[in-house]
C-alpha positions as CSV (number, residue, x, y, z in Angstrom):
1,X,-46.6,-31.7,-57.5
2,X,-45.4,-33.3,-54.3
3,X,-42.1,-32.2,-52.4
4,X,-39.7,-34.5,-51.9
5,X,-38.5,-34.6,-48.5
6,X,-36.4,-37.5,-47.7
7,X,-34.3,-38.2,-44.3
8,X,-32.4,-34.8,-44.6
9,X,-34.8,-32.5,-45.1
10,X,-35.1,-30.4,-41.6
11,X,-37.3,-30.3,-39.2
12,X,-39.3,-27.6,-37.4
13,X,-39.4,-27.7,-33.9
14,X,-41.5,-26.4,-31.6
15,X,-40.6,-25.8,-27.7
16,X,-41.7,-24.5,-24.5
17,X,-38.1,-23.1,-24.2
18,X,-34.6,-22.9,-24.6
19,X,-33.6,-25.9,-22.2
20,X,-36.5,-28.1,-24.3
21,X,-35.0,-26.5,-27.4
22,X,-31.6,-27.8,-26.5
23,X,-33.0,-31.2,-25.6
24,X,-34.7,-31.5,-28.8
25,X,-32.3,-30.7,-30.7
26,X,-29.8,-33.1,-29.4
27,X,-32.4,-35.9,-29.5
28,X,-33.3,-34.5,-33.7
29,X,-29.8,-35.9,-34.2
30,X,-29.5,-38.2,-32.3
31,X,-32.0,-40.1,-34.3
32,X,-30.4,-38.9,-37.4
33,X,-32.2,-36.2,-39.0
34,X,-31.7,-32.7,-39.9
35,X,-32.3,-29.7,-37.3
36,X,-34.3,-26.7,-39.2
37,X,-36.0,-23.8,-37.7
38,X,-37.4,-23.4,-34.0
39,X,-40.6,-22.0,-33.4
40,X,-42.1,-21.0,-29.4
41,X,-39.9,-20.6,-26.6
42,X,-42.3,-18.6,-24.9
43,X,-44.0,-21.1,-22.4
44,X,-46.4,-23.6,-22.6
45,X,-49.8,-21.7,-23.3
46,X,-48.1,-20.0,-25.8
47,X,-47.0,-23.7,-27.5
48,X,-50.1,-24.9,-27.1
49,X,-51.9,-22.4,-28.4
50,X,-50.4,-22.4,-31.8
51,X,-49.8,-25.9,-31.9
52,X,-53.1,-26.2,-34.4
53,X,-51.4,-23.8,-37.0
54,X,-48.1,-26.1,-36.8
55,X,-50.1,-29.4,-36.9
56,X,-51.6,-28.3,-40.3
57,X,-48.1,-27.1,-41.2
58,X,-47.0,-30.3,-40.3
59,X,-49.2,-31.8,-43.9
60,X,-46.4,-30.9,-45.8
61,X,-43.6,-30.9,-43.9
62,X,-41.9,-32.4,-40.8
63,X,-42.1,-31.0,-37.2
64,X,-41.6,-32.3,-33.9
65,X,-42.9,-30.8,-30.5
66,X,-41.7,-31.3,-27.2
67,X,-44.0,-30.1,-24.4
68,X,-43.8,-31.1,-20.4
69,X,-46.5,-32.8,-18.7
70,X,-46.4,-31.3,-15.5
71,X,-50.2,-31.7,-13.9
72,X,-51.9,-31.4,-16.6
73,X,-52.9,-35.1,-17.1
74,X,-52.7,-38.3,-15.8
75,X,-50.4,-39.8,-18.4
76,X,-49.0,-38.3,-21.8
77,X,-51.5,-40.5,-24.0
78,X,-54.3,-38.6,-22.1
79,X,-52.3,-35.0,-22.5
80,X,-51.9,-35.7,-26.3
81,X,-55.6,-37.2,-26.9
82,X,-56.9,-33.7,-25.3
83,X,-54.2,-31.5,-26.7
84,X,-53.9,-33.0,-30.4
85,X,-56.2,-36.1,-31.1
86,X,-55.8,-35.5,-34.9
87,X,-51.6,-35.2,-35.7
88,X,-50.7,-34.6,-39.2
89,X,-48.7,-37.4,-40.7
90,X,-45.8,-35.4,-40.4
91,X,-45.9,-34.0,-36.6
92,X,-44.3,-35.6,-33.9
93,X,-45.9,-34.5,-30.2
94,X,-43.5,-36.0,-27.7
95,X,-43.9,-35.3,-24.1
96,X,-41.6,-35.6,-21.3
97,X,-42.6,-37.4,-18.1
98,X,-43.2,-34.7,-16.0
99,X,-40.8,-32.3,-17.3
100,X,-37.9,-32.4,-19.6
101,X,-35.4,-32.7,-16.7
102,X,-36.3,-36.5,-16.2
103,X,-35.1,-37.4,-19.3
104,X,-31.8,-35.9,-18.1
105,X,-31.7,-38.1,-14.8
106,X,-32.6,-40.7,-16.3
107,X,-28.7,-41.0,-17.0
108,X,-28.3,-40.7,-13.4
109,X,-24.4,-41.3,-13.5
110,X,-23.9,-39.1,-16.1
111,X,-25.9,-36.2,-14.1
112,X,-24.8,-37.0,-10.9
113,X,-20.4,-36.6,-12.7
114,X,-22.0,-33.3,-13.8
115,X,-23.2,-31.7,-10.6
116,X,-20.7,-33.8,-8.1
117,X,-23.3,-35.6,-6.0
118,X,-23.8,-39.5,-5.7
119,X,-24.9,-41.4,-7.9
120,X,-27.3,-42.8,-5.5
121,X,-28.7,-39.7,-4.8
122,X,-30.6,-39.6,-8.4
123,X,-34.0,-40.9,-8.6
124,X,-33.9,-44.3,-10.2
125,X,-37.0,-43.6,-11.4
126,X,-37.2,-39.9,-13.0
127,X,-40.7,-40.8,-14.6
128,X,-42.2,-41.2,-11.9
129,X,-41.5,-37.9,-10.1
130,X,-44.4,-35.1,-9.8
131,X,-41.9,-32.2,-9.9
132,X,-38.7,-33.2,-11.6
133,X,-37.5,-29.6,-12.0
134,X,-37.6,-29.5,-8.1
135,X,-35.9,-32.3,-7.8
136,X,-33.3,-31.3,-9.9
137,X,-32.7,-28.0,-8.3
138,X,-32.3,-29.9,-4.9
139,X,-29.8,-32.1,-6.6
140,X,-27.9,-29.0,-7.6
141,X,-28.4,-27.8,-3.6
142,X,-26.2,-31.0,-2.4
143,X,-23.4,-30.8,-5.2
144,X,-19.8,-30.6,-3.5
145,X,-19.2,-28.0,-6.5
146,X,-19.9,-24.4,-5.3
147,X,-20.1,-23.1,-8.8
148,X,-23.0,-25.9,-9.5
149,X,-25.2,-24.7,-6.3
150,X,-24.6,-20.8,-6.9
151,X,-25.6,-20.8,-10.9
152,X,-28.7,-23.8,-10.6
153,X,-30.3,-23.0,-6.8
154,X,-32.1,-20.1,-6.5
155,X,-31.0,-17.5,-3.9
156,X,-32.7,-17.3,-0.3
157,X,-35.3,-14.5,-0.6
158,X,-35.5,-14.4,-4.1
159,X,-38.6,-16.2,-4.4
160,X,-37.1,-17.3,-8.0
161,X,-37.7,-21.3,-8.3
162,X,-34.4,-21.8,-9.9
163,X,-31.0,-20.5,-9.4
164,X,-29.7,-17.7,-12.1
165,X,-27.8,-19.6,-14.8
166,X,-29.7,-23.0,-14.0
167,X,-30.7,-22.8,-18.1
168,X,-26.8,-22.5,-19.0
169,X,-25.8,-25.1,-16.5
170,X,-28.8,-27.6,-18.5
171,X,-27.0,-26.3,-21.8
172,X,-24.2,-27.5,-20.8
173,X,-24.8,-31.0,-19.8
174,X,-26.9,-31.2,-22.4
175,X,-24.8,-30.1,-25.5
176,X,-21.6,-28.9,-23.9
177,X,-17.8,-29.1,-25.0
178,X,-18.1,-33.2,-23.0
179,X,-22.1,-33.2,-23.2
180,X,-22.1,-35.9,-20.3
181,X,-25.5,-36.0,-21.1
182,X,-25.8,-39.8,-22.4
183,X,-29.0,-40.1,-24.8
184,X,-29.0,-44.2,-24.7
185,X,-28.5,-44.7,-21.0
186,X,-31.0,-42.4,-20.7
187,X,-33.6,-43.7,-22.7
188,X,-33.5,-47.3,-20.9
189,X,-34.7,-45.7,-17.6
190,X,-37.3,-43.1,-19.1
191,X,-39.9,-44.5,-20.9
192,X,-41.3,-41.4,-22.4
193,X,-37.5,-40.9,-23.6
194,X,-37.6,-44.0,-25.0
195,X,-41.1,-43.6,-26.5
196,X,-39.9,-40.2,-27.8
197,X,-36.6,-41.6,-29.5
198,X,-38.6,-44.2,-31.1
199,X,-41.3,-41.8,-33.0
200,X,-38.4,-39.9,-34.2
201,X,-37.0,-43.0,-35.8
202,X,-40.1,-43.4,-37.1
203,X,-40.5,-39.9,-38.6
204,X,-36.8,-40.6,-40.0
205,X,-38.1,-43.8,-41.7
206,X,-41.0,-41.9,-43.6
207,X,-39.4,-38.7,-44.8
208,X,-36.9,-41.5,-46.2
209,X,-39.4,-43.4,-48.1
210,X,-40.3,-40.4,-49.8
């Protein structure tokens, strides 16, 4: 007999970790669908090595994935055609453009409230960046806010690449108390975003069908 699923049933998700898991998350209801249990947070290999046991999985039920780029292909189509050319009706592989942090400046007035810099000091064009976690962290280096630079730039010496609450501080624009984070604005300067937003509308549209 086949389940029925419909819009609210929930949806696995799959993650690199816990600042992709917040992102997902946010975007899950954002397109209006229902947030069920999260699977990886343990890097990238780890995702992608399990990611063939989730994409059968994903036969019978719904799951999304949300991996970064980074260098390991020219463009997402080419990442997702090596990484998954066979998805399961039911999975959703998104990836952001390079990293999850341009989908957060990609609101650059929303980020650049959050860490008290200019806005003008945001990339226009977060896509298009080859380290966008870098980027970020240098954003965090020029905030007027001491408390912004002390938990998001890594200490001199430490040889860490990000400062020591730099997850909490992503939380927090993310899905905080405000959440500055603005999902729409975002999505009309990052086209992965956007590209991303729209397959989970998509996925939305089937499970209601059913």
């Amino acid at each position: 007999m086949k389940t029925r699923r419909g819009a609210g049933f929930p949806i696995s998700i799959l993650v690199e970790g816990i600042t992709d898991e917040v992102v997902a998350k946010r975007l899950i209801e954002h397109a209006g669908l229902a947030l069920g249990a999260v699977y990886g947070g343990r890097g990238k290999p780890y995702l992608l090595q399990r990611l063939p046991a989730y994409n059968s999985a994903a036969r019978f039920a719904p799951w999304v994935t949300v991996v970064d780029l980074d260098n390991d292909a020219t463009c997402a189509p080419a990442f997702v055609a090596q990484t998954l050319p066979r998805q399961s009706d039911l999975m959703r592989l998104r990836v952001a453009v390079r990293a999850i942090e341009s989908w957060l400046m990609a609101d650059a007035e929303g980020l650049a409230a959050f860490l008290g810099v200019r806005t003008s000091d945001v990339p226009s064009n977060s896509d298009a960046l080859t380290d966008p976690k870098t980027t970020l962290v240098n954003l965090a280096r020029r905030s007027r806010r001491t408390a912004i630079r002390k938990d998001m730039v890594p200490r001199d010496g430490s040889g860490a690449r990000v400062g020591p609450n730099y997850s909490g501080r992503i939380i927090e624009f993310v899905v905080g108390l405000n959440a500055p984070w603005r999902v729409d604005v975002a999505a009309e300067h990052s086209d992965s975003l956007r590209r991303c937003i729209a397959a989970l509308v998509t996925l939305r549209s089937l499970l209601a069908s059913e």
